[in-house]
C-alpha positions as protocol buffer text, in pm:
chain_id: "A"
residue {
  index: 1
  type: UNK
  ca { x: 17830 y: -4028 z: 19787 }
}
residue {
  index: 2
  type: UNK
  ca { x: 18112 y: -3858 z: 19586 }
}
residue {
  index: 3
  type: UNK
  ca { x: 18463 y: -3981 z: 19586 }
}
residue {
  index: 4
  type: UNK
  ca { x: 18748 y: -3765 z: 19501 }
}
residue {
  index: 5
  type: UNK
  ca { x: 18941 y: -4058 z: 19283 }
}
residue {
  index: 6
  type: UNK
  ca { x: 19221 y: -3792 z: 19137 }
}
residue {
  index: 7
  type: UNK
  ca { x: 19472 y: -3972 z: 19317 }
}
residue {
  index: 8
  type: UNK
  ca { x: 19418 y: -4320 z: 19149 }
}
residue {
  index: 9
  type: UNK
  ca { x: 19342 y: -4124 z: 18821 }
}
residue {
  index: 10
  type: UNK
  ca { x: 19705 y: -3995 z: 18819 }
}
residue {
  index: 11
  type: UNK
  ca { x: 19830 y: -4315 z: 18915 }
}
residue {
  index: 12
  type: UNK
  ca { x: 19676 y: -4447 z: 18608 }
}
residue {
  index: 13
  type: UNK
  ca { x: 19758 y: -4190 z: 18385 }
}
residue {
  index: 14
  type: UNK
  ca { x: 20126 y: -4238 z: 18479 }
}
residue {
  index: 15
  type: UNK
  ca { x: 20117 y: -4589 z: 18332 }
}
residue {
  index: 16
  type: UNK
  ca { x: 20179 y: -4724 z: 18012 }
}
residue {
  index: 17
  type: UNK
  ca { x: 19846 y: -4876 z: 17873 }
}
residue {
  index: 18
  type: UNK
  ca { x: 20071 y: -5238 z: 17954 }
}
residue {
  index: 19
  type: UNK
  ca { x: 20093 y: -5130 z: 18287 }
}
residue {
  index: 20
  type: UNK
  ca { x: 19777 y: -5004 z: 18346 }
}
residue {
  index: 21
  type: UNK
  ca { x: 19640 y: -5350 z: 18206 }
}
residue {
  index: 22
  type: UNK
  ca { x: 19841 y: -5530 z: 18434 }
}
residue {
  index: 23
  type: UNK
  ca { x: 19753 y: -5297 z: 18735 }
}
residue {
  index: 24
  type: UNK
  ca { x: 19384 y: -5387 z: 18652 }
}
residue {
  index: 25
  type: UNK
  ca { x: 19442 y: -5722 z: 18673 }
}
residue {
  index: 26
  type: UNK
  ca { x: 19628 y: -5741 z: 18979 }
}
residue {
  index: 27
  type: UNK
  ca { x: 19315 y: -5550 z: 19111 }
}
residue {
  index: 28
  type: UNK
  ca { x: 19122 y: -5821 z: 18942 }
}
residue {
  index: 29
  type: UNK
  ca { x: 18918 y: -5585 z: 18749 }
}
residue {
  index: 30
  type: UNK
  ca { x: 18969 y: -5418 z: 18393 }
}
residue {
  index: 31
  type: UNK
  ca { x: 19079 y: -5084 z: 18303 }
}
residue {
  index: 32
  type: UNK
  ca { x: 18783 y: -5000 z: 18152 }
}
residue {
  index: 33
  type: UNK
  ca { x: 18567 y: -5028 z: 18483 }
}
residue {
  index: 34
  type: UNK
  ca { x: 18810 y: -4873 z: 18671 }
}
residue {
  index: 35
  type: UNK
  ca { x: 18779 y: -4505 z: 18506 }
}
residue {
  index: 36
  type: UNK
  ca { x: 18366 y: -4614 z: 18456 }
}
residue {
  index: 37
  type: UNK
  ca { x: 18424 y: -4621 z: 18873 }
}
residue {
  index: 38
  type: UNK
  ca { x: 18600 y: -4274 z: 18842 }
}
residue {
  index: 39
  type: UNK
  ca { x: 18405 y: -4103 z: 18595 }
}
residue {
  index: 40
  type: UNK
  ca { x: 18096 y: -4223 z: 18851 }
}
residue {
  index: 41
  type: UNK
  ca { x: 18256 y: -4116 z: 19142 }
}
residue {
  index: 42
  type: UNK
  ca { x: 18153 y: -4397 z: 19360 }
}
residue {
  index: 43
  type: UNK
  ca { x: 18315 y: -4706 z: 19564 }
}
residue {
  index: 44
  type: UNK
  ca { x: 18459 y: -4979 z: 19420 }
}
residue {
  index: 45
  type: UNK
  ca { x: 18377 y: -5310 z: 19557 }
}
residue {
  index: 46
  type: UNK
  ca { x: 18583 y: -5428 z: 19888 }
}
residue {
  index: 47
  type: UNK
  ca { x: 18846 y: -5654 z: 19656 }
}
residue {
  index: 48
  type: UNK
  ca { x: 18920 y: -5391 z: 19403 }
}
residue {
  index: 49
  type: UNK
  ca { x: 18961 y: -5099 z: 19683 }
}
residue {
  index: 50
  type: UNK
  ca { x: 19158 y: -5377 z: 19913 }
}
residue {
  index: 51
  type: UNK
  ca { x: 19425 y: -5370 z: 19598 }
}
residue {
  index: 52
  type: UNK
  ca { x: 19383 y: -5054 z: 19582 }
}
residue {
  index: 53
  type: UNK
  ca { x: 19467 y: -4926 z: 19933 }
}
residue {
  index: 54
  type: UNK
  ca { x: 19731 y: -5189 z: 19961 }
}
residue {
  index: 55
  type: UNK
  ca { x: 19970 y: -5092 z: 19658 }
}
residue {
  index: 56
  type: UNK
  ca { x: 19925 y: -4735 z: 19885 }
}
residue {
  index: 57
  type: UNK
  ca { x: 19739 y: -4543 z: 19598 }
}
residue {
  index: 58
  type: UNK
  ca { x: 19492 y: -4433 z: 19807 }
}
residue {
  index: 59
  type: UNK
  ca { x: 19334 y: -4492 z: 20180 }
}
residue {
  index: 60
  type: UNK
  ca { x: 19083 y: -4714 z: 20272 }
}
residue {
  index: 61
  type: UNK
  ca { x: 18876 y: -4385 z: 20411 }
}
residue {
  index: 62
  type: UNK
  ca { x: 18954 y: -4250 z: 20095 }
}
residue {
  index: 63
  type: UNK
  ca { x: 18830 y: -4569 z: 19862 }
}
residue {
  index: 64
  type: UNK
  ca { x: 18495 y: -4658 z: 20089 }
}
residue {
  index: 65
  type: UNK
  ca { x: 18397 y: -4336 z: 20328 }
}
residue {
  index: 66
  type: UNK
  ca { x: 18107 y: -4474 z: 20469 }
}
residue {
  index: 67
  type: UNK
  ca { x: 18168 y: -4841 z: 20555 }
}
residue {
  index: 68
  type: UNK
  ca { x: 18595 y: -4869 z: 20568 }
}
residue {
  index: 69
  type: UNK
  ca { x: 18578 y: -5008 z: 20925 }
}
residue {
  index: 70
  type: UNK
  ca { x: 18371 y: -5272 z: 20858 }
}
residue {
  index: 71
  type: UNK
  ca { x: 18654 y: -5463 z: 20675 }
}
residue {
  index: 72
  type: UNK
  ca { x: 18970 y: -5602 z: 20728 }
}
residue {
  index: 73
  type: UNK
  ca { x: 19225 y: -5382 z: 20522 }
}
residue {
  index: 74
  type: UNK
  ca { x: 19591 y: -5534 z: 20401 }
}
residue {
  index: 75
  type: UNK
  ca { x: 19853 y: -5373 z: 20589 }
}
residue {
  index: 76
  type: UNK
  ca { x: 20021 y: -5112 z: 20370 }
}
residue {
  index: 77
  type: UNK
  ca { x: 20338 y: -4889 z: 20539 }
}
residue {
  index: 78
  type: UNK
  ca { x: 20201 y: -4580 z: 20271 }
}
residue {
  index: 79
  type: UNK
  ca { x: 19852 y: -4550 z: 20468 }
}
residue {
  index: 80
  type: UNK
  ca { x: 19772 y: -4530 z: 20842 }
}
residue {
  index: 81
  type: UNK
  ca { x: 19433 y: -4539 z: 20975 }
}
């Protein structure tokens, strides 16, 4: 499974490396295993993608293809499913 992660790559490239640390960490995750995630191409784990989606970066079908209807998203007004 491939997933096209350009969207949160531009988000992160828009940051300052402060704000992209702090982004991380709201996501609790680092930045450095966040682009490892892109460069790979596959999911991120539920909480990650959950912080994800809900800061409207990108859509739970987006962030987990296969299984996004087998969890409970936070309600974001930037995504509809």
């Amino acid at each position: 499974m491939s997933i096209d992660f350009s969207p949160l790559s531009t988000y992160l490239n828009s940051l300052s490396y402060a704000e992209q640390m702090a982004f991380a960490q709201e996501c609790n995750t680092t930045v450095g295993y966040m682009r490892k995630r892109i460069s790979l191409k596959r999911p991120f784990g539920f909480k990650i993608a959950n912080e994800i989606a809900a800061r409207g970066i990108m859509t739970p079908q987006d962030l987990r293809p296969n299984d996004y209807l087998d969890y409970v998203w936070k309600i974001n007004q930037s995504y509809s499913e």
